[in-house]
Residue, then its C-alpha position, 0 to 999 in steps of 0.5 A: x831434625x828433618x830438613x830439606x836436601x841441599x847443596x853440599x858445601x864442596x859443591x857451593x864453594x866450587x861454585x863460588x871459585x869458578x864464579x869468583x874466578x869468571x867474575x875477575x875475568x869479566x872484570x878484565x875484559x871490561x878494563x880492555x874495553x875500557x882503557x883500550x877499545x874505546x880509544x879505538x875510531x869507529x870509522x876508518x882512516x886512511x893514513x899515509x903509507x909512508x908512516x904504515x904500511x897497511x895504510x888502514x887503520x884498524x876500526x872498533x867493529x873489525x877488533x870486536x869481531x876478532x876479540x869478542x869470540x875469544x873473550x867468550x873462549x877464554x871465559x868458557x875456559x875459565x868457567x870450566x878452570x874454575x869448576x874442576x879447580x874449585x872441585x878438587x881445592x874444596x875436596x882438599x880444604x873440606x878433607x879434616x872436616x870429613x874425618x871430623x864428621x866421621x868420628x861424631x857419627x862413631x861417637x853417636x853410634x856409642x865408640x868413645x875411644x876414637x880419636x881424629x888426630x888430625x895431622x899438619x900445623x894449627x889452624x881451624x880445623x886443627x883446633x877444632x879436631x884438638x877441641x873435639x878430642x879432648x871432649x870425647x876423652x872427657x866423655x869418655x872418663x865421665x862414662x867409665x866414671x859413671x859405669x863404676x859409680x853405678x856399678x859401686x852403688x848397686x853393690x853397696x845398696x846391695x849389702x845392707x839389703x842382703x844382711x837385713x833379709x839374712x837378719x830376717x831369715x834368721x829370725x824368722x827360722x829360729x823364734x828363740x833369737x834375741x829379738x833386741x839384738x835382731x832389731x838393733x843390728x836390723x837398726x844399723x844396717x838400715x841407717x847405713x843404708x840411708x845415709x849411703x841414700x843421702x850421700x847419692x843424692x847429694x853427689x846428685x845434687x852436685x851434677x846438676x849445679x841446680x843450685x843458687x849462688x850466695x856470699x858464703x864465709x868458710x870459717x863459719x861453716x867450719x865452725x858448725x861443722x866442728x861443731x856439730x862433729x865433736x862429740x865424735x871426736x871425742x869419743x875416738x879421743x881426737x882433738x880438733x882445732x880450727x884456725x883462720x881468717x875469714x874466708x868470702x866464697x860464692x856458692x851454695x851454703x848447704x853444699x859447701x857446708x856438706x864438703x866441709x862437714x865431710x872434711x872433717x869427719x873424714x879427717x876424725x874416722x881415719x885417724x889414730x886411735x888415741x891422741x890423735x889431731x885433726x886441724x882446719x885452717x881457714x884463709x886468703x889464697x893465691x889469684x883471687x882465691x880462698x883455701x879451706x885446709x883439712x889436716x889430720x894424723x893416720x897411717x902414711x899414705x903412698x902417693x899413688x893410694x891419695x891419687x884413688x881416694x876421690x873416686x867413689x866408695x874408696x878408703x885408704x885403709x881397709x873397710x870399715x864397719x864401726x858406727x861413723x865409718x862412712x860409706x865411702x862417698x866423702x871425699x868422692x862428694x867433696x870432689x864433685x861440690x868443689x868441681x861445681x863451684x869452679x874450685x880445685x881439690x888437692x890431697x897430699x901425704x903428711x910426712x909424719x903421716x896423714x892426709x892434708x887436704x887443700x879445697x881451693x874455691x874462687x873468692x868473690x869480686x870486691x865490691x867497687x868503692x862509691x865516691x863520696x858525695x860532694x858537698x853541695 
């Protein structure tokens, strides 16, 4: 935005010093003038010389002549005081807001790894570096969280397309090629390939919170997406059970159903091969708050693995490519969807192995009670 030059603010407040100090000035005069000169006769009298020895009384004009040049003096000196103390106190007061200024216009030019670091005690200035660079190390995770995710995806994008043209190829140089199994491996490679579209744009979707919140009961959405889950389970022989109370939330049902959903089935793909449990739990939390529970059977996960297992296209164990391996988006989704629902996701190992995922959402505010009408 374009707009006209101006005083700086240094200038304006030595400017408002020197004239703050000048004006106490005046003020003083004016109260010597009043509470002093006036009662000063304006004529003169002749007094005994007994009681002084001048034997004439000052009058009003003769003091006005010796006072008024030097009030003149002193407001003279007052205005240039006021001026080269009000420059240099402004320059020290104004001096955090310099380096602040500094490091925006770095992280304009696209450095995010700066930082002010303004030194001293809390005060406005303090707080306003502190704010600012918690928000550039913000930006700054975001960022790099971006570049992998970009960087993820297009290799992810990039695999299937590569198979399906070495499918091609292959069939294209050899006419004796099974062309049923050309086609049905061409099939699968091509729903990885949307469902991995899918989940990035519902990750999308998450970003923007282009969404409506509504009264949402999580044990419902367990219950569909259980629902909609167990011919997987079992055909990988995994039981699933669901428990809890209902749980009132505020949010977008679609959404809340896909981070439910994907609970679930990561829960069922990454878990034993035979026998294995997955439990979901619904209920009440502590401060106002209500708690989806995901637990399932697996491998024993070392605490620093869990800590990468919400970044994007991540997995606990190796890369999978059976059919529901997922790609790698799951947990990254439920992450994002519990973020944008003002929520907090925690993972943590089971001790006899597993993974036991927590999803804690804001609940609702109850609804205040209406007094009973009266009896007329």
């Amino acid at each position: 935005m374009d707009r006209r030059p101006g005083l700086s603010v240094r200038v304006r407040l030595t400017l408002s010093y020197a004239g703050f100090l000048v004006f106490a000035g005046l003020l003083l005069l004016a109260a010597v003038w009043v509470f002093l000169l006036r009662y000063v006769p304006d004529r003169a009298m002749l007094i005994d010389p007994s009681d002084r020895p001048d034997g004439v009384f000052p009058i009003r004009s003769a003091l006005l002549d010796v006072f008024a040049p030097r009030a003149a003096a002193v407001l003279v000196f007052l205005l240039v005081f006021g001026l080269v103390g009000g420059w240099i106190l402004a320059g020290r007061m104004l001096a955090p807001l310099t380096r602040i200024t500094e490091a925006t216009r770095t992280a304009t030019r696209g450095s995010l790894s700066h930082r002010i670091r303004l030194p001293g005690r809390s005060d406005e200035f303090r707080e306003l570096a502190d704010a600012f660079d918690t928000m550039l190390a913000r930006l700054e995770a975001h960022m790099a969280e971006q570049r992998r995710f970009a960087a993820n995806a297009s290799h992810e994008l990039r695999t299937p397309l590569a198979i399906s043209r070495a499918l091609l190829d292959v069939a294209r140089d050899d006419p004796d090629q099974d062309l049923r199994e050309t086609l049905d491996r061409l099939h699968a490679v091509n729903a990885r390939a949307i469902d991995l579209t899918e989940a990035l744009l519902v990750l999308s979707r998450a970003d923007q919170r282009s969404f409506t919140r509504e009264p949402v009961d999580l044990s419902l959405l367990v219950e569909e997406a259980t629902e909609t889950l167990l011919p997987l389970a079992e055909k990988r022989g995994v039981t699933l059970e669901t428990s809890g109370d209902v749980a009132p939330a505020l949010g977008s049902p679609a959404l809340l159903l896909q981070l439910t959903t994907n609970l679930v089935h990561n829960a069922i793909v990454h878990n034993v091969a035979d026998g294995g449990e997955v439990r979901v739990s619904t209920g009440a939390g502590p401060a106002g708050t209500v708690v989806l529970t995901v637990e399932n059977h697996g491998e024993h996960l070392a605490p620093e693995l869990i800590a990468t297992l919400t970044e994007p296209f991540q997995r606990a164990t190796a890369r999978l490519r059976g059919d529901h391996a997922g790609v790698g988006l799951g947990l990254a989704i439920v992450r994002r969807i519990t973020e944008v629902h003002d929520g907090s996701l925690v993972l943590a190992p089971r001790a006899g192995g597993g993974l036991r995922v927590d999803v804690r959402l804001p609940a609702p505010p109850a609804p205040s009670a209406k007094p009973f009408p009266k009896d007329s």
